[in-house]
KEBA-677335 format. One record per atom (N, C-alpha, C): residue in one letter; atom name; y, z, x. Coordinates in nm, 2 decimals, padded with zeros to 4 digits. Layout:
N
<rec papa="A" firo="CA" py="Y" pz="Z" px="X"/>
...
This chain:
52
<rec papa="X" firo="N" py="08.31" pz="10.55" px="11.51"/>
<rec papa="X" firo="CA" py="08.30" pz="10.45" px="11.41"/>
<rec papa="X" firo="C" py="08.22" pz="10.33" px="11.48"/>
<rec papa="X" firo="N" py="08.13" pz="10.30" px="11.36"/>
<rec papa="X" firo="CA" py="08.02" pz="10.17" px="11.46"/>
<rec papa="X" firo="C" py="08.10" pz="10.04" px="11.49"/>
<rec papa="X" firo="N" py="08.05" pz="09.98" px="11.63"/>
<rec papa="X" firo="CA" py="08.12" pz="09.84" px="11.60"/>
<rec papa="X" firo="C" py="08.07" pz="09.79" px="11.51"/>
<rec papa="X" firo="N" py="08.08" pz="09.69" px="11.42"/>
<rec papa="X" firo="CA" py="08.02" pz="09.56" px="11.36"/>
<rec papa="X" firo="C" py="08.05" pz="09.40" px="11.38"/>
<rec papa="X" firo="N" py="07.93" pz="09.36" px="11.47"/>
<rec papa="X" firo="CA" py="07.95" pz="09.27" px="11.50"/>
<rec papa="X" firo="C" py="07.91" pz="09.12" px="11.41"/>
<rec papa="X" firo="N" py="07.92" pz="09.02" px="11.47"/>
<rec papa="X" firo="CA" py="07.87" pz="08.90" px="11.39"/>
<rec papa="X" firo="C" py="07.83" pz="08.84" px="11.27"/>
<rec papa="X" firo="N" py="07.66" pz="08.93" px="11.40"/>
<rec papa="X" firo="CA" py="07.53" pz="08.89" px="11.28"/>
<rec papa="X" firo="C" py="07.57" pz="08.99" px="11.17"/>
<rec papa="X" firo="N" py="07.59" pz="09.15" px="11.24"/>
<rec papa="X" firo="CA" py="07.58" pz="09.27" px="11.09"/>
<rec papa="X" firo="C" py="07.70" pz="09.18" px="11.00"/>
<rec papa="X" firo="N" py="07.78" pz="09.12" px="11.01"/>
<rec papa="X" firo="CA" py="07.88" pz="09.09" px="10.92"/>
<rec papa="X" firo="C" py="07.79" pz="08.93" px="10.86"/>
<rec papa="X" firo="N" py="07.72" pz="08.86" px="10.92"/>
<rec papa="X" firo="CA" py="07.66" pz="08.75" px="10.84"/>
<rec papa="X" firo="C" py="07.55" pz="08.82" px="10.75"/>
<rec papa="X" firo="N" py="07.45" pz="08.92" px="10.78"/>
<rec papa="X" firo="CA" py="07.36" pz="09.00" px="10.68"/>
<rec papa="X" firo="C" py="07.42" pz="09.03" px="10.58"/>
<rec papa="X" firo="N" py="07.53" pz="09.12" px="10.62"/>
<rec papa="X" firo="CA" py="07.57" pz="09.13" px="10.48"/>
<rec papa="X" firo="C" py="07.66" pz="09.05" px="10.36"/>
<rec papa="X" firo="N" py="07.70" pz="08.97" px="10.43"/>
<rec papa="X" firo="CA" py="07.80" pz="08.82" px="10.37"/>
<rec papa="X" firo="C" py="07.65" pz="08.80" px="10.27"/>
<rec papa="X" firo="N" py="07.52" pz="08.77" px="10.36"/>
<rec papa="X" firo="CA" py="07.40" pz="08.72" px="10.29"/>
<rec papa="X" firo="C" py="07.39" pz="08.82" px="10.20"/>
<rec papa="X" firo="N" py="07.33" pz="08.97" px="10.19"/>
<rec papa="X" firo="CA" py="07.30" pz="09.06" px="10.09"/>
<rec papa="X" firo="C" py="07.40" pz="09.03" px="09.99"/>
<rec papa="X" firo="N" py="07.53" pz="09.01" px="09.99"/>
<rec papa="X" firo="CA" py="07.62" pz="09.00" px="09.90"/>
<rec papa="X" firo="C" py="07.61" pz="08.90" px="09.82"/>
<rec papa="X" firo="N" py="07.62" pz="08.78" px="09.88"/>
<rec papa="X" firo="CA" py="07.57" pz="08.64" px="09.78"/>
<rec papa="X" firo="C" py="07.47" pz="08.67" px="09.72"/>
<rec papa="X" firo="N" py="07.37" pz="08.73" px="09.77"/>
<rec papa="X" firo="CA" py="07.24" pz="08.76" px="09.63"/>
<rec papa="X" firo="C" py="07.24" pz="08.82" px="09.61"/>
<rec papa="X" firo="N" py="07.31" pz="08.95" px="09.57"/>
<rec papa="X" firo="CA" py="07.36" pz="09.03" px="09.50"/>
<rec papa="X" firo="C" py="07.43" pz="09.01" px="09.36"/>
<rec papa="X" firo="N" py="07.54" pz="08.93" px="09.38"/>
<rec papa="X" firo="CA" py="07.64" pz="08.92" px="09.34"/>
<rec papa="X" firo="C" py="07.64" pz="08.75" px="09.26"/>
<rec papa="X" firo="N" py="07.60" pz="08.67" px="09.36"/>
<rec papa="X" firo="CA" py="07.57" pz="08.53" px="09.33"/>
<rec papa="X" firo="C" py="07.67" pz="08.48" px="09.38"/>
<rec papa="X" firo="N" py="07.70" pz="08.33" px="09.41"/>
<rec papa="X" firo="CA" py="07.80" pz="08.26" px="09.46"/>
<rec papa="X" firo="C" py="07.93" pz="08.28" px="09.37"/>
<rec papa="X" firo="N" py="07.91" pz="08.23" px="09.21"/>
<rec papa="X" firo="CA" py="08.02" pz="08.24" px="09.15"/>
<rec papa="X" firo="C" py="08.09" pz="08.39" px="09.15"/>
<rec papa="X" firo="N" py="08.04" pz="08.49" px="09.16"/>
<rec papa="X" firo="CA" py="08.06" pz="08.62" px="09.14"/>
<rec papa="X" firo="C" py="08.15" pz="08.70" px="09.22"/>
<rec papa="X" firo="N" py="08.12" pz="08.64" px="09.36"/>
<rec papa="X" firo="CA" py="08.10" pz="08.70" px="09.50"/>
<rec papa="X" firo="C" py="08.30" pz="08.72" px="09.48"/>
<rec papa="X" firo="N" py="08.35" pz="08.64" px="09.47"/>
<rec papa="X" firo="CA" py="08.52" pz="08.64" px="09.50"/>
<rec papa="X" firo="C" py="08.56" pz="08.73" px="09.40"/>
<rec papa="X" firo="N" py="08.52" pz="08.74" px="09.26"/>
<rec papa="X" firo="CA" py="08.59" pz="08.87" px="09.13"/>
<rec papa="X" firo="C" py="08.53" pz="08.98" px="09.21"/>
<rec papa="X" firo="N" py="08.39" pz="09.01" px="09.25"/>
<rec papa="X" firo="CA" py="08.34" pz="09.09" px="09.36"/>
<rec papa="X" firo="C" py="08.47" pz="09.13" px="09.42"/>
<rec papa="X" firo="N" py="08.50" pz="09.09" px="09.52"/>
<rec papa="X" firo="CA" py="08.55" pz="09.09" px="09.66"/>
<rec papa="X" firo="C" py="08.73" pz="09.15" px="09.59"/>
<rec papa="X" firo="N" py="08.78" pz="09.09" px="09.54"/>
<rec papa="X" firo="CA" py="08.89" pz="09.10" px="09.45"/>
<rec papa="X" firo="C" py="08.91" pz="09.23" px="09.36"/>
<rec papa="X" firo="N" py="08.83" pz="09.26" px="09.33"/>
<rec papa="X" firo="CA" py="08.78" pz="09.43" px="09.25"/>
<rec papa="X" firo="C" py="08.80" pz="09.54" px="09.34"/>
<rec papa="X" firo="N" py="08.67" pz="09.48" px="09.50"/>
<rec papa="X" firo="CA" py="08.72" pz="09.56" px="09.56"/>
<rec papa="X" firo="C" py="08.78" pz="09.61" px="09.62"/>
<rec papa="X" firo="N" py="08.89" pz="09.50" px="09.65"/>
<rec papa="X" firo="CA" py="09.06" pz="09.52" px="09.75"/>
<rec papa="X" firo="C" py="09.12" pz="09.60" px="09.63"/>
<rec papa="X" firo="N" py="09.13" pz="09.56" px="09.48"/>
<rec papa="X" firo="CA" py="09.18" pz="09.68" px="09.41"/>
<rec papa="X" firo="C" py="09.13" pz="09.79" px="09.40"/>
<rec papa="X" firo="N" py="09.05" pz="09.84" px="09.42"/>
<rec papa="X" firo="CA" py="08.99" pz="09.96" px="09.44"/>
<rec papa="X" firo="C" py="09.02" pz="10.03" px="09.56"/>
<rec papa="X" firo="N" py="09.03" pz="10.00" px="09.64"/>
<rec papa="X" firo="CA" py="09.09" pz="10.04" px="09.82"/>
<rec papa="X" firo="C" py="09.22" pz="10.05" px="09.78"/>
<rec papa="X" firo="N" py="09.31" pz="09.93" px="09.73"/>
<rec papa="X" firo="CA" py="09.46" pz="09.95" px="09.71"/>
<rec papa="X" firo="C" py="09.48" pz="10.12" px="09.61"/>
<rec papa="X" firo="N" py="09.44" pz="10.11" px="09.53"/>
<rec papa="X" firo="CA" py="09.45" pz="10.23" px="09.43"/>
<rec papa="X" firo="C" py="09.44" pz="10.35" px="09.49"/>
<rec papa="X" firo="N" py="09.31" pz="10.39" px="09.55"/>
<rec papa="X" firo="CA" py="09.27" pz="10.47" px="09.65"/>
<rec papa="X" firo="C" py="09.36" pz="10.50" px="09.72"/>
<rec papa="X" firo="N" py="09.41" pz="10.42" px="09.82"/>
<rec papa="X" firo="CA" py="09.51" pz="10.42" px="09.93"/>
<rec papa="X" firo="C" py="09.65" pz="10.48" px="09.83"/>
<rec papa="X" firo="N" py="09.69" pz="10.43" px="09.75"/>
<rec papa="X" firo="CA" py="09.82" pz="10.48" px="09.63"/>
<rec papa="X" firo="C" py="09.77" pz="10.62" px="09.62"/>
<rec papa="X" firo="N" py="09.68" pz="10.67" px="09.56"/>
<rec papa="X" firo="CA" py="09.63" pz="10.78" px="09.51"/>
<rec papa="X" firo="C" py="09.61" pz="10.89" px="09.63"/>
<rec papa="X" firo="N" py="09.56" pz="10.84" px="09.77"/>
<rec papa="X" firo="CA" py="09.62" pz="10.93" px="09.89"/>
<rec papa="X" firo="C" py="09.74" pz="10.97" px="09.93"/>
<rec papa="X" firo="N" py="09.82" pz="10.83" px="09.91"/>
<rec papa="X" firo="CA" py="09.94" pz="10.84" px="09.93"/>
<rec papa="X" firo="C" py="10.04" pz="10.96" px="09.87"/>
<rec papa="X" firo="N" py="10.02" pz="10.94" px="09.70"/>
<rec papa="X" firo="CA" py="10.07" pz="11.04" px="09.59"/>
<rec papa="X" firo="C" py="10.07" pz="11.18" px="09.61"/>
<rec papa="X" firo="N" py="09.92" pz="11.20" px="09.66"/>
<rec papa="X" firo="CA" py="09.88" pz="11.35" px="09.69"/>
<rec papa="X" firo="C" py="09.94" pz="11.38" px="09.82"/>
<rec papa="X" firo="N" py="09.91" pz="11.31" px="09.90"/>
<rec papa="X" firo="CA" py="10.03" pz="11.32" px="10.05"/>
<rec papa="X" firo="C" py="10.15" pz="11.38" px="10.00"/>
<rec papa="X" firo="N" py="10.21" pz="11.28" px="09.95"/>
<rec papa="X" firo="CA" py="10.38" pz="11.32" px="09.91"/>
<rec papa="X" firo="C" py="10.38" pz="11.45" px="09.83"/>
<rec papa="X" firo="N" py="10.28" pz="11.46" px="09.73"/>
<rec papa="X" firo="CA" py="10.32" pz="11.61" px="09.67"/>
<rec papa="X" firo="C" py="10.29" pz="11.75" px="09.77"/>
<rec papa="X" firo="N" py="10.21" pz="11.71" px="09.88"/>
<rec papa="X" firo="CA" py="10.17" pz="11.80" px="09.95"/>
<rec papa="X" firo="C" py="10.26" pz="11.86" px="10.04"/>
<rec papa="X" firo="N" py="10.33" pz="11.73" px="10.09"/>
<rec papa="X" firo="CA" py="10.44" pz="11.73" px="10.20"/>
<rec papa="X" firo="C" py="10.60" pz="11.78" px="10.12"/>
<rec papa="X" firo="N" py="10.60" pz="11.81" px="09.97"/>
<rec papa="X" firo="CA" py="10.72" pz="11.81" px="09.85"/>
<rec papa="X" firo="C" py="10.73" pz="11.99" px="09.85"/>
């Protein structure tokens, strides 16, 4: 797994603001963590029936 340092985390902070735009960027960012959460439930589910 790559490190990511700094700058790679300020590029893309930048790509994201113009992407996305200032106002946008936190419903952005907020969508995403629910996306990851669900994910992560939805591993979890299939774990448990696997391990059932």
């Amino acid at each position: 797994m790559p490190n990511i340092g700094f700058t790679e985390l300020a590029v893309l902070l930048g790509v994201a603001v113009v992407i996305f735009g200032s106002q946008r960027l936190p419903e952005a960012a907020r969508g995403l963590g629910r996306s990851f959460s669900a994910f992560k439930e939805g591993l979890k589910t299939v774990s448990d029936d696997k391990n059932a």
